[in-house]
C-alpha positions as CSV (number, residue, x, y, z in Angstrom):
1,X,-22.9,-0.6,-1.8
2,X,-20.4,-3.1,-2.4
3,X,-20.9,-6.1,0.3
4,X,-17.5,-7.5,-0.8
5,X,-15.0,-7.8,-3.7
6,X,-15.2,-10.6,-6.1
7,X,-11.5,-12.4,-6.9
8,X,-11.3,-11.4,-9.9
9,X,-11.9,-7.6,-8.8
10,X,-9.4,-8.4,-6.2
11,X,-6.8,-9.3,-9.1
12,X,-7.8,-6.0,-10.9
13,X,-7.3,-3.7,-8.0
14,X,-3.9,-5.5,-7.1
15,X,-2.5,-5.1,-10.6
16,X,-2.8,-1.4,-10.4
17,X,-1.7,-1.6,-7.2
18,X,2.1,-3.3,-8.9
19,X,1.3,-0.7,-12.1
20,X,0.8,2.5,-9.6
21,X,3.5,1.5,-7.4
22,X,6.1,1.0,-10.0
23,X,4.6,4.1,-11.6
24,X,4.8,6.0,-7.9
25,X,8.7,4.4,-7.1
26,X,9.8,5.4,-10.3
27,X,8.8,8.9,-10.7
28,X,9.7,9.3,-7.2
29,X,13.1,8.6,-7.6
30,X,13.1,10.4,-10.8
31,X,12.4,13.5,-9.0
32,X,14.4,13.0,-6.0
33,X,17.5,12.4,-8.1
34,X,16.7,15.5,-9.9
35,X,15.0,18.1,-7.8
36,X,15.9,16.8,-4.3
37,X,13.7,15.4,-1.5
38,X,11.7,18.4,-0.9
39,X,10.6,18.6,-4.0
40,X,9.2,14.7,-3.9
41,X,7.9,15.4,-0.3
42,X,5.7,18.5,-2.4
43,X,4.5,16.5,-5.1
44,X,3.3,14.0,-2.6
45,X,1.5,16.4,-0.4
46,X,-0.1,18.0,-3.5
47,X,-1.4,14.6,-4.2
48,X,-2.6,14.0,-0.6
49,X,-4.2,17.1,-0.6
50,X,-6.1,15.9,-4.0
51,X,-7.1,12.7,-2.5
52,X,-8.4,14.4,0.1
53,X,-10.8,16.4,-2.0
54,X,-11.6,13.7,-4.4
55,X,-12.5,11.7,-0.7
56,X,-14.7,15.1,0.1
57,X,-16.4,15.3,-3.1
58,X,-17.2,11.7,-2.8
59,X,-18.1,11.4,0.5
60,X,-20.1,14.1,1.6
61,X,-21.2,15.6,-1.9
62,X,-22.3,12.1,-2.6
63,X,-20.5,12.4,-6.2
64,X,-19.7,8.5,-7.3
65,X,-17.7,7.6,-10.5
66,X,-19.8,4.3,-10.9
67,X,-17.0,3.2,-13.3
68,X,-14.7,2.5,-10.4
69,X,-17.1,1.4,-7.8
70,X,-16.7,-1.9,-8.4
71,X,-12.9,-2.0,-7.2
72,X,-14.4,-0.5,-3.8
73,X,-14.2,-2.6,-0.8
74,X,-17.0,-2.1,1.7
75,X,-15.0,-0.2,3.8
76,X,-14.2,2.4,1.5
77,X,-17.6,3.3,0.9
78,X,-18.0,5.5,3.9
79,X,-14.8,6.7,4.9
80,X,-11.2,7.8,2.9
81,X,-10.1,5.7,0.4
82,X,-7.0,3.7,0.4
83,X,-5.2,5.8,-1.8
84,X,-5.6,8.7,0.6
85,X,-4.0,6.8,3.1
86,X,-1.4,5.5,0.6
87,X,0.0,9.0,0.0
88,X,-0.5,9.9,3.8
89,X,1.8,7.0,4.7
90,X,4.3,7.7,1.9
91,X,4.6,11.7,2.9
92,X,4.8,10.5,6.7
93,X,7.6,7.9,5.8
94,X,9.4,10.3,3.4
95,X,9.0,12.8,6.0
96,X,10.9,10.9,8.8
97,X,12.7,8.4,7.7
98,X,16.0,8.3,5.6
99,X,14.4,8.2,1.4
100,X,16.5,4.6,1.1
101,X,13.8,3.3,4.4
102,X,10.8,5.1,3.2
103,X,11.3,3.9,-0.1
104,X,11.5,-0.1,0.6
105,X,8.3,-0.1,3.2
106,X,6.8,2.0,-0.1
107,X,7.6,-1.2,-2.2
108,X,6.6,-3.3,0.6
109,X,3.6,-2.2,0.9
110,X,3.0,-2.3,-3.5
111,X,4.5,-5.5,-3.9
112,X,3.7,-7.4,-0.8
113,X,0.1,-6.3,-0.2
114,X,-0.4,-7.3,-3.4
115,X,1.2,-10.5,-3.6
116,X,-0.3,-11.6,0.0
117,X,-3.7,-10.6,-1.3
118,X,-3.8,-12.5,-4.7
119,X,-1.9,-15.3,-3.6
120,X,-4.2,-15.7,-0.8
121,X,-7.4,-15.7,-2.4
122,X,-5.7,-18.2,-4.9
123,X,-4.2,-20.7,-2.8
124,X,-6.2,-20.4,0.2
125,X,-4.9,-22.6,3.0
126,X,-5.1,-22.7,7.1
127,X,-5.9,-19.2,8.0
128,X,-3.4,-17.7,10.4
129,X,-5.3,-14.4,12.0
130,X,-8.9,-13.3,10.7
131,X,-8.8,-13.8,7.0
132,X,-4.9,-14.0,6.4
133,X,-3.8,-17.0,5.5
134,X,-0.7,-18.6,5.5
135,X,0.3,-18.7,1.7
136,X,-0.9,-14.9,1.8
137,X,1.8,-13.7,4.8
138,X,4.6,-16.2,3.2
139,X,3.7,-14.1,0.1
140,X,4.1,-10.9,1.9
141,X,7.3,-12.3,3.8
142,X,9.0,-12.9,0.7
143,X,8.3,-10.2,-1.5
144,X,9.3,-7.7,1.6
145,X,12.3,-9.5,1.8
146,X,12.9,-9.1,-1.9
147,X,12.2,-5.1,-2.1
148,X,14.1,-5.3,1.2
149,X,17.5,-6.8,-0.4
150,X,17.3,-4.6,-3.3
151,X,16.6,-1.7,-1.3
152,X,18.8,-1.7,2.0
153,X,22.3,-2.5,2.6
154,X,21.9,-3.7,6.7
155,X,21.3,-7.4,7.1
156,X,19.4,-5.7,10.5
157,X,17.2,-3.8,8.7
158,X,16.5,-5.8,6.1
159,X,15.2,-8.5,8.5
160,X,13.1,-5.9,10.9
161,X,11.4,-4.3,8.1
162,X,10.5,-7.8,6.3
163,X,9.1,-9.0,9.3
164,X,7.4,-5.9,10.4
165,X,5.9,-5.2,7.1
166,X,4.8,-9.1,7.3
167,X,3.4,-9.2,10.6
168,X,1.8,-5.7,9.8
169,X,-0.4,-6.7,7.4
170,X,-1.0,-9.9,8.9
171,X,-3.0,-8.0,12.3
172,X,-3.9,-5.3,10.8
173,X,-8.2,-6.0,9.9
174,X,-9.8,-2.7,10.7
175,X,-7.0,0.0,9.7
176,X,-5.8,0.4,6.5
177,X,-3.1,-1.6,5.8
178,X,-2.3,0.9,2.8
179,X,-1.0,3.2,5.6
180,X,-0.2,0.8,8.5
181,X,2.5,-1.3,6.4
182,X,4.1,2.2,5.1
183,X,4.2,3.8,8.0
184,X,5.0,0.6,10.8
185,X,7.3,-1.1,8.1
């Protein structure tokens, strides 16, 4: 069982966290540009549903795949993993919100997570709730802000996402942030 992830593991898992997301933003607009939103909104529940069953098969068959244990934090060893709640907050957002909303808290929560985590470990710093630290929240404050702008045309929204988004993954300890940010951005 993994007691906790090493920094450099950390910088591993975020990195794919940037590649999946541009990966996941991408082909999402891909498809919505050329099939339409219901056809993105079915891909992503295909893909939840998968999750789902990869989380089965590894949590109550007790199948591992020991070659990506090590990226595990210790939470995910007995309960869904983060990418299950990942395409559970993206099909909730998608589902209810306009495509233009769902997709910035989407990059907010690729981006920002990851910046906030890696730049956090790195830089360390006064801690401002639990283990977030300041230089990790600025991290998150700015990138959100940045996939905000690019995003969004409403100064309003813009500024209530970024700082929902931020202060999201700031109190959030024992929920996954990989669905809170998503889903409360």
């Amino acid at each position: 069982m993994v007691k906790d992830i090493s920094y450099g593991n950390e910088v591993l898992r975020k990195i794919g966290h940037v590649g999946v997301g541009i990966a996941v933003i991408t082909a999402g607009v891909f498809v919505h540009q050329q099939y339409g939103l219901d056809s993105v909104l079915a891909l992503l529940f295909v893909a939840t549903l998968f999750s789902f069953f990869a989380d089965y098969v590894r949590l109550e068959l007790k199948v591992r795949w020991k070659e990506l244990a090590f990226l595990e934090r210790q939470r995910e060893v007995h309960t869904l993993h983060a990418t299950t709640f990942t395409l559970l907050g993206a099909l909730l957002a998608l589902e209810f919100f306009e495509p233009r909303i769902a997709l910035a808290a989407i990059a907010m929560f690729f981006f920002g997570d990851a910046a906030a985590a890696i730049l956090g470990r790195t830089l360390k710093g006064p801690r401002l709730f639990g283990n977030k630290t300041w230089s990790g929240s600025s991290a998150m404050l700015v990138v959100s802000a940045g996939c905000a702008f690019i995003l969004l045309d409403s100064i309003a929204v813009i500024i209530a996402m970024t700082l929902a988004a931020t202060f999201v993954e700031l109190i959030v300890e024992k929920i996954d942030d990989s669905f809170a940010i998503i889903v409360f951005a």
